[in-house]
C-alpha positions as a printed NumPy array, in Angstrom:
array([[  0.   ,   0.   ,   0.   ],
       [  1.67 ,   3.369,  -0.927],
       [  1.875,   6.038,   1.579],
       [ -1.051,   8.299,   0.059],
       [ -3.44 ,   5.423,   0.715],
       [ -2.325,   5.082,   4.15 ],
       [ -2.523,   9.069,   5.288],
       [ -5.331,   9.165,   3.182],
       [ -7.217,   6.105,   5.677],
       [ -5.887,   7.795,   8.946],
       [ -7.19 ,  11.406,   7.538],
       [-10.539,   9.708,   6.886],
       [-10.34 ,   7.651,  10.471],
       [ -9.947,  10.84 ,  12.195],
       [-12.67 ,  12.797,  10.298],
       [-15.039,   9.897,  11.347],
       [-13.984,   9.848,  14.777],
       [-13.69 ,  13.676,  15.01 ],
       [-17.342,  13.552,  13.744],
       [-19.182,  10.981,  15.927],
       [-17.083,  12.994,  19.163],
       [-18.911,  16.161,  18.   ],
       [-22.576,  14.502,  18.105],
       [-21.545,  13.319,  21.209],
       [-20.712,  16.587,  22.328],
       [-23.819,  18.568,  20.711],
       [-25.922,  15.904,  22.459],
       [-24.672,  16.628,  25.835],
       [-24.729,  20.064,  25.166],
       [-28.444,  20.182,  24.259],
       [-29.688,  17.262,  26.87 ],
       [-31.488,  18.879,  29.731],
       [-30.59 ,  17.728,  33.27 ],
       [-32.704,  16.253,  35.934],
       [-32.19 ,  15.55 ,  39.649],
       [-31.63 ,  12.878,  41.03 ],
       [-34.274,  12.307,  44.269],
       [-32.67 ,  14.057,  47.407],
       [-30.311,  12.227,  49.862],
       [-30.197,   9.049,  47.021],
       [-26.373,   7.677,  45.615],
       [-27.985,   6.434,  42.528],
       [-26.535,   2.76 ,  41.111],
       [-25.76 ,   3.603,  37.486],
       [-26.006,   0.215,  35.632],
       [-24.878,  -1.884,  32.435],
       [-28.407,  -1.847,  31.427],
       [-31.698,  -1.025,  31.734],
       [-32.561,  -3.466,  34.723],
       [-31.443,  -4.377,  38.015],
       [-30.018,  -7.509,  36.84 ],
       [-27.243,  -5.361,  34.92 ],
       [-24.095,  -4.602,  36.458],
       [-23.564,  -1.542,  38.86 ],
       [-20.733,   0.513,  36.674],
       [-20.438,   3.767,  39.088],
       [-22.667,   5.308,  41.917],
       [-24.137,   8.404,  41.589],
       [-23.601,  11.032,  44.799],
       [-26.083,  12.392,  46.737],
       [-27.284,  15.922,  44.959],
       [-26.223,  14.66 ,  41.112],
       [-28.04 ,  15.601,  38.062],
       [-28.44 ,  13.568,  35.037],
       [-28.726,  14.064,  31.074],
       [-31.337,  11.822,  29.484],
       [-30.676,  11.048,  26.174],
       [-33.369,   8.249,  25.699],
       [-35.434,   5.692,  27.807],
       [-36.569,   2.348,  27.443],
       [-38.529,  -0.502,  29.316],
       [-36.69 ,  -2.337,  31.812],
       [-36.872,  -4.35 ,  35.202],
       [-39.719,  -2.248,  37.834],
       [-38.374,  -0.46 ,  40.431],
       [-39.741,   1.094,  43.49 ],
       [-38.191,   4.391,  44.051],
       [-38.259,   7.865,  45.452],
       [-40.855,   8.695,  43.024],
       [-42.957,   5.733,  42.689],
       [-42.932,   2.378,  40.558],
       [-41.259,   2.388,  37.309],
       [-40.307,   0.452,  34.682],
       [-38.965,   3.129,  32.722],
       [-35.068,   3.356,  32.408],
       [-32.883,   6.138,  31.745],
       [-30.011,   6.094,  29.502],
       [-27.693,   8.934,  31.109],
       [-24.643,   7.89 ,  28.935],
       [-23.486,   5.33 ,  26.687],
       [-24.06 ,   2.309,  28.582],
       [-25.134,   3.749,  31.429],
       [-29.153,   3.527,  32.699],
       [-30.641,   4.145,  35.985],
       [-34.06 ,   3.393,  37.333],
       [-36.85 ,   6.834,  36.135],
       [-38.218,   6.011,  39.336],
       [-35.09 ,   8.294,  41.154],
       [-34.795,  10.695,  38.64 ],
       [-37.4  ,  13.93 ,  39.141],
       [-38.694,  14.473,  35.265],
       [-42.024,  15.873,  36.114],
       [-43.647,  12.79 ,  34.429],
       [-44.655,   9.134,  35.57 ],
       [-44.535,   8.653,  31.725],
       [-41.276,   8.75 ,  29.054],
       [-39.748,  12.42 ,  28.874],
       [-37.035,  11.574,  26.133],
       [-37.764,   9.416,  22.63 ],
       [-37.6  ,   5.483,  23.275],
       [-33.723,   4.164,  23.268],
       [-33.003,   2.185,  19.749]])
C-alpha cells in the first residue's frame, strides 16, 4: 500500500472519529438535566434493569442528562414504581423512578 493510501485512511479515520465525538458533544450540550431524588447515591447500571451490572454510583445531589429511555426491570423508588429506564450515557441507565422528570410517563424518545 503506498503512503497516500495510508494518510489518506488515517485522515478519513480521524474525520469519522472527530465527527461521531462532535454529536456526542452537541448531544450533551443540548440534553437537559434532571435531579436525582434528594439524599439518594444512585446505582448507574450496564443496562436497563437491576439484573445489569452496577458501573459507578451516583452522589447524593447529582443531576443527570437523558438522552433516551426504554422498558426495563420495575423499580420502586423515590418517586414511585417504574419500569422506565434512563439512559444517562453510553451504557449507562438508571431506574426513572429516582430521577425527578415531572412525568410518571417517558420524557425523552424510546432508546433504539
Amino acid at each position: 500500500m503506498s503512503v497516500d493510501r495510508t494518510e489518506k485512511r488515517a485522515e478519513e479515520h480521524t474525520e469519522k472519529v472527530g465527527d461521531e465525538a462532535a454529536e456526542t458533544v452537541a448531544a450533551a450540550a443540548s440534553a437537559r438535566y434532571y435531579p436525582v431524588a434528594p439524599g439518594v447515591r444512585l446505582n448507574v447500571r450496564s443496562g436497563p434493569g437491576t439484573g445489569y451490572g452496577i458501573i459507578r454510583v451516583l452522589p447524593v445531589g447529582a443531576k443527570v442528562p437523558i438522552f433516551c429511555q426504554m422498558p426495563g426491570t420495575k423499580v420502586s423508588g423515590y418517586y414511585g414504581t417504574s419500569n422506565i429506564w434512563d439512559n444517562i450515557g453510553n451504557g449507562e441507565y438508571v431506574s426513572d423512578a429516582y430521577v425527578y422528570t415531572g412525568s410518571d410517563g417517558y420524557v425523552a424518545s424510546r432508546c433504539s
